[in-house]
N, C-alpha and C positions, 0 to 999 in steps of 0.2 A: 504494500500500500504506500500513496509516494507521501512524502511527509516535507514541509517548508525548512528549508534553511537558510537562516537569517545571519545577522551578524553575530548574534547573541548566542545560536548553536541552534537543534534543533527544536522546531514548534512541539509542544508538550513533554519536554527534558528539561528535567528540572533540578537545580543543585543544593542540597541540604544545607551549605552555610558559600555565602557567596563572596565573604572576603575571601577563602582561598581558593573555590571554586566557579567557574564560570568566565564570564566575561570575555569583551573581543578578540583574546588572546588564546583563550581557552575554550572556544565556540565548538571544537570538536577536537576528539581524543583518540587516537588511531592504537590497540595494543596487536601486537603481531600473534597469532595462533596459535605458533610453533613454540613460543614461549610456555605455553600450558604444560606441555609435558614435562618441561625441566622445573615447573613449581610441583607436578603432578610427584615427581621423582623426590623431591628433596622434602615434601608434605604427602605419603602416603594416604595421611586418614581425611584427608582434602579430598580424592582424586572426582568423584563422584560430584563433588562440588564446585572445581575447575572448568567451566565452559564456556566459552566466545562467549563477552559479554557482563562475564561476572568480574573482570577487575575494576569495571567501570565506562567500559572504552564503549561507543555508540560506532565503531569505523574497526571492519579487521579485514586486510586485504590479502591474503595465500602471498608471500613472496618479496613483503619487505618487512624490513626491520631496521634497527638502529644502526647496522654498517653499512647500509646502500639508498639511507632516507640523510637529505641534506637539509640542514636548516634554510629555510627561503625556498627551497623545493615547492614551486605550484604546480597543480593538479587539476584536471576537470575531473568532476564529480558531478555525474548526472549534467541538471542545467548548471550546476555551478563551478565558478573557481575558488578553491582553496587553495592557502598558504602555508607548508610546516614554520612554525613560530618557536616554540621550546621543547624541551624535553618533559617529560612529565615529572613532578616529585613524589613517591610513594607516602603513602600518611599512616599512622595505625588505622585508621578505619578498616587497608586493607586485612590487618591480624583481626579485627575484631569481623569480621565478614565470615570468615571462614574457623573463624576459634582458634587461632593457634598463635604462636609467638613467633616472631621472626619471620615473617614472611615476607614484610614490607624492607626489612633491613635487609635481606637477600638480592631483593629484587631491584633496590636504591644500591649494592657492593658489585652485584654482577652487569648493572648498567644495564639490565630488559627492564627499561620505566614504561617505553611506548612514547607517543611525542601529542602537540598538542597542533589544530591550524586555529587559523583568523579567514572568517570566510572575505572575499575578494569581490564575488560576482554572486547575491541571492538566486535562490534559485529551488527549483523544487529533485527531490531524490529519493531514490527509490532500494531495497534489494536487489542486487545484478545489476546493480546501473555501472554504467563504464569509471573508471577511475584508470585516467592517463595522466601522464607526468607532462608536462607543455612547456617548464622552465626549470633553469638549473644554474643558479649564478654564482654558487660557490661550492663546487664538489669534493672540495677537501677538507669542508666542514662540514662532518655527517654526525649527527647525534651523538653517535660515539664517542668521534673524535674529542668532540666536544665535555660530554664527561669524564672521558678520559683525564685532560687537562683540568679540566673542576676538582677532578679527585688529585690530583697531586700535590705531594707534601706541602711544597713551595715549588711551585710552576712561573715562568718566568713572568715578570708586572706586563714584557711587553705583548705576550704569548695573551697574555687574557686581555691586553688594548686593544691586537687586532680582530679578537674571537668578540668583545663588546657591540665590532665595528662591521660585524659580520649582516650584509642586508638581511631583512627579514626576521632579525632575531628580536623576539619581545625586549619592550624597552628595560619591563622589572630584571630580567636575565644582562642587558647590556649594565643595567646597574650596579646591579651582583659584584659583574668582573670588575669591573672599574674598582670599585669599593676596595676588593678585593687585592689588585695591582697596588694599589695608594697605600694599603696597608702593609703590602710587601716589599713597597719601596722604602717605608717608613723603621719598620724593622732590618733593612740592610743600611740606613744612614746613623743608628744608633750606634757610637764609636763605641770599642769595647771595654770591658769593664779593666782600669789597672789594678790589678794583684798586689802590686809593688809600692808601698810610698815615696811618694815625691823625698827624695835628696833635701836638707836642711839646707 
């Protein structure tokens, strides 16, 4: 049945608390399929309870995932175009969904979060409707990538200026790194501690 999407995400999808859910950035939530098993694996008494759909995501396509989706990456979907904007951030709700402990912290360590778009072009969509890729403006920053370098002890300030700068990427995400660079510039200008007293 075909259903409206808006800016805001889908007509009658609804988000239980909307400061961290929802909005133009978070209009639609894509989690890959294939990811089900390897939560099915690591949470046996889940498995029955793992199925397209249940970690949240409204969008599962056979065939991508975090190493071959690019941020800025747009797509026709159905009548519309979409834009990958961030990566997703896992929350306990997902452990309290499913009963168990650790599941969200697994899924935020191994980097299968799933990603988020910003819709582009409204339009209306359906099950089976076409999802083509139509732009690609920065391919060497693919979600991964990208958490990859988030997750690093101390990643270089300038490494997360150009990943800030990256088109396409939610603004809250370009702030993130910023933030993040500033702070780790801040901590390598701090001269280090003398051991030794100054000479009378």
């Amino acid at each position: 049945m075909p259903a409206w999407l808006g800016i805001e995400g889908l007509s009658g999808d609804a988000q239980a608390d909307r400061r961290v859910h929802g909005g133009p950035d978070k209009a639609l939530h894509q989690y890959p399929v294939a990811h089900y098993a390897r939560l099915a694996a690591a949470f046996p008494a889940t498995r029955d309870l793992l199925v397209p759909g249940s970690i949240g995501e409204n969008l599962s396509v056979p065939g991508w995932d975090e190493t071959n989706i690019c941020i800025g990456d747009t797509f026709r979907l159905g009548d519309t175009v979409i834009q990958v904007s961030q990566p997703r951030n896992p929350c306990w709700k997902i452990d309290h969904r499913y009963g168990v402990k650790g599941m969200a912290k697994l899924i935020d360590e191994e980097g299968i979060t799933g990603w988020y778009f910003r819709v582009i072009e409204e339009g209306s969509v359906e099950p089976g409707c076409s999802f083509e890729l139509i732009d690609r403006m920065t391919p060497e920053v693919t979600v991964q990538a990208l958490l990859v370098i988030w997750y690093e002890h101390r990643p270089e300030p300038e490494q997360l200026e150009r990943l800030a700068a990256t088109p396409g990427l939610a603004e809250n995400w370009g702030r993130k790194l910023l933030d993040r660079s500033l702070r780790l510039k801040l901590l390598t200008d701090v001269p280090p501690i003398n051991e030794t007293p100054p000479a009378n």
